[in-house]
C-alpha positions, 0 to 999 in steps of 0.5 A: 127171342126168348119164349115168354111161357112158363118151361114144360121141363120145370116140376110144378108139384112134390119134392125132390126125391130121396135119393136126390135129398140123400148127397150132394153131386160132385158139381154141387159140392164145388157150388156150393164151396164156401158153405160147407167151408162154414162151420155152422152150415157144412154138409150136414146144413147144405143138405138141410137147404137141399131138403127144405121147401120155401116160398117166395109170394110175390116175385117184384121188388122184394121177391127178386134178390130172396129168391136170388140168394134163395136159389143161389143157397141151393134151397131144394125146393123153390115156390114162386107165386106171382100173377103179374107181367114185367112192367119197365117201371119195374125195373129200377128195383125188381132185378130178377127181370130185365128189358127182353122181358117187359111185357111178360109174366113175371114167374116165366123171366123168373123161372129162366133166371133162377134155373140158369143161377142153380139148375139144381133146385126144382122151381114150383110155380103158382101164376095166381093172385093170392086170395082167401080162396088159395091161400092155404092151398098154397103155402101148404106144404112148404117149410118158410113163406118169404112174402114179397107182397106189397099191400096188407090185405095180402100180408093179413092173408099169409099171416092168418094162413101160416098161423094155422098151419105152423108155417114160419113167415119172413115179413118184410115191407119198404117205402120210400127210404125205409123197410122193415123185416120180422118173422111172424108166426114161428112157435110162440111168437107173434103175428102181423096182427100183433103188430098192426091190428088193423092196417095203418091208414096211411099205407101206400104201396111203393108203386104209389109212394115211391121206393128208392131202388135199392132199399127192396134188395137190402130189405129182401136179402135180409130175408132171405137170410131169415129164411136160411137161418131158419131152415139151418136152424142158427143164429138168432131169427127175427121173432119178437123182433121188428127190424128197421132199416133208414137208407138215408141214415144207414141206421138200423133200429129194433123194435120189440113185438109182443104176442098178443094173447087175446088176438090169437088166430086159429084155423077157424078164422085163419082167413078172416076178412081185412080189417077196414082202415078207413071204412065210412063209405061203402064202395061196392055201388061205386058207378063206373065208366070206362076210359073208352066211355070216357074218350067218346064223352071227352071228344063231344060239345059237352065234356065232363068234368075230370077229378084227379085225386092223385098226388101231385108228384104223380101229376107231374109224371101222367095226365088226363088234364084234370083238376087236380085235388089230392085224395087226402084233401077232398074233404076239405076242398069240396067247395072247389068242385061245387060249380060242378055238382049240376054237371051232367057228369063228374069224373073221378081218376087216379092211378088204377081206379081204388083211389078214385072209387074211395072219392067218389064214394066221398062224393056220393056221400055229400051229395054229389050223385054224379060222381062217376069212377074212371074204371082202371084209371091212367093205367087202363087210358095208357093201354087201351087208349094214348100209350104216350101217357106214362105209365107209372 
């Protein structure tokens, strides 16, 4: 079995040496064949890749086939940054991971991958979450930032970071069956926030909305693509420009983005806050029970009253055998649960708890103080409590 903690032997700062950046091996040279075939790439390119250092934030769904071909291209330096473990429910999409690793954290199987691709590329690891705190600890240094992330606040993060430092950054999102990609914050160019100012209000993550499984492979190759051109300094990069893809259709469309002066971000403000889409409610005082709290008050004479605010596709696949009313149509329906605002308690579920603290901040705002947040929703019931409860 293999061991699921990062290799010792896989360097975790610095560049490659220069003696190492100055030739290319003789195994190298037959690796990499058919790009020194390339009258645009040639020697001269391949050592530019041996030379560069690129980023991969995020090693999921659209980090998988970028650091794939990233590795595969011989880019030098390779960083991963990622703080999760492989779920099965990855699987359909994230093919840097495989079963013999579900469980495990995310860089650990992509590390034994992509040294086995191209054992001669250094592999930097940064097994952390993205925040304000590190961001610009991170990306420092690096000559690309691909981002694989899948939810704008960390988007607005590496923006804002790579705009103060100069750092070229390969954008891209899917849902359902659609992606865009860019490149945001190249000289003179525009940024994330050109684009989306504030985040859209109906944005969902594909692990709440759903991806097709081959749209991230599609989305992220393009990428990596951006990321090479960018480091071999050819063709034309996606800068002012929005590329969307629609699998369903097969077409690609482009959108210009314009650069908005009076948006300009400096490293002053390079970490600022994201800006709240949809912010009536503050649900910092959300009260919280725990799924065993819950069990404990499910099993007595006098049970609580479940809320599901999850959609009804998300329904079918896990419950907890709530009422089942949908997030977006709470404010509407709130006659629906009013039998129940004199109940000792109501308790508020989703997915992973966001949802379900946004709805009970909803509810504490009309009036129905006991409203209670199911902390860690069906993903928390799944680990801690029934594993026969799909997780998702």
């Amino acid at each position: 079995m293999q061991d699921d903690t990062l290799m010792d032997d896989m360097p975790v700062d610095g560049a490659l040496a220069a003696d190492e950046q100055a030739e290319l091996s003789s195994t190298e040279r037959q690796q990499y064949l058919r790009h020194l075939q390339l009258p645009l790439v040639g020697l001269e390119g391949q050592l530019k890749l041996k030379k560069a250092r690129v980023l991969v934030v995020g090693v999921g769904g659209l980090g998988s086939p970028a650091a794939l071909y990233l590795a595969a291209a011989g880019v030098g330096t390779l960083g991963l940054m990622d703080f999760d473990e492989v779920a099965l429910s990855n699987l359909q999409r994230q093919i840097l991971h495989d079963t013999t690793h579900v469980g495990r954290p995310k860089l650990a199987s992509a590390q034994a991958r992509l040294s086995a691709l191209n054992p001669h590329i250094r592999l930097e690891l940064h097994a952390e979450k993205l925040s304000a705190v590190n961001v610009r600890e991170t990306i420092q240094g690096y000559d690309v930032v691909v981002d694989g992330t899948d939810n704008f606040e960390s988007r607005y993060l590496l923006n804002d970071a790579c705009v103060a430092l100069g750092i070229p950054h390969v954008y891209g999102s899917v849902y359902r069956f659609e992606g865009q990609v860019s490149v945001f914050a190249a000289p003179g160019g525009p940024n994330v926030r050109d684009l989306y100012p504030q985040p859209p209000s109906n944005a969902l993550t594909c692990d709440l909305g759903g991806v097709l499984g081959v749209l991230p492979g599609l989305v992220g190759t393009v990428q990596a693509t951006e990321a090479l051109k960018w480091i071999l300094g050819i063709g034309e990069p996606l800068v002012g420009r929005l590329l969307l893809i629609d699998a369903l259709t097969m077409c690609f469309r482009e959108l210009r983005v314009q650069k908005q002066h009076d948006i300009a971000i400096t490293a002053n403000n390079a970490t600022r806050p994201l800006p709240p889409s949809d912010p009536p409610t503050s649900m910092a005082s959300v009260p919280e029970i725990t799924v065993q709290d819950y069990q404990a008050l499910r099993d007595s004479d006098a049970p609580p009253f479940l809320l599901d605010v999850r959609r009804p596709d998300e329904y079918e696949i896990a419950q907890l055998d709530g009422t089942l009313i949908p997030l977006d149509e709470l404010p509407n329906r709130l006659d629906e649960i009013e039998a129940h605002r004199d109940d000792e308690l109501i308790v508020v579920h989703c997915r992973s708890g966001a949802r379900s603290a946004r709805a009970t901040a909803l509810l504490h705002g009309h009036g129905f103080t006991n409203a209670v947040n199911l902390k860690g929703g069906i993903l928390a019931w799944s680990d801690q409590i029934d594993s026969s409860v799909p997780k998702y």
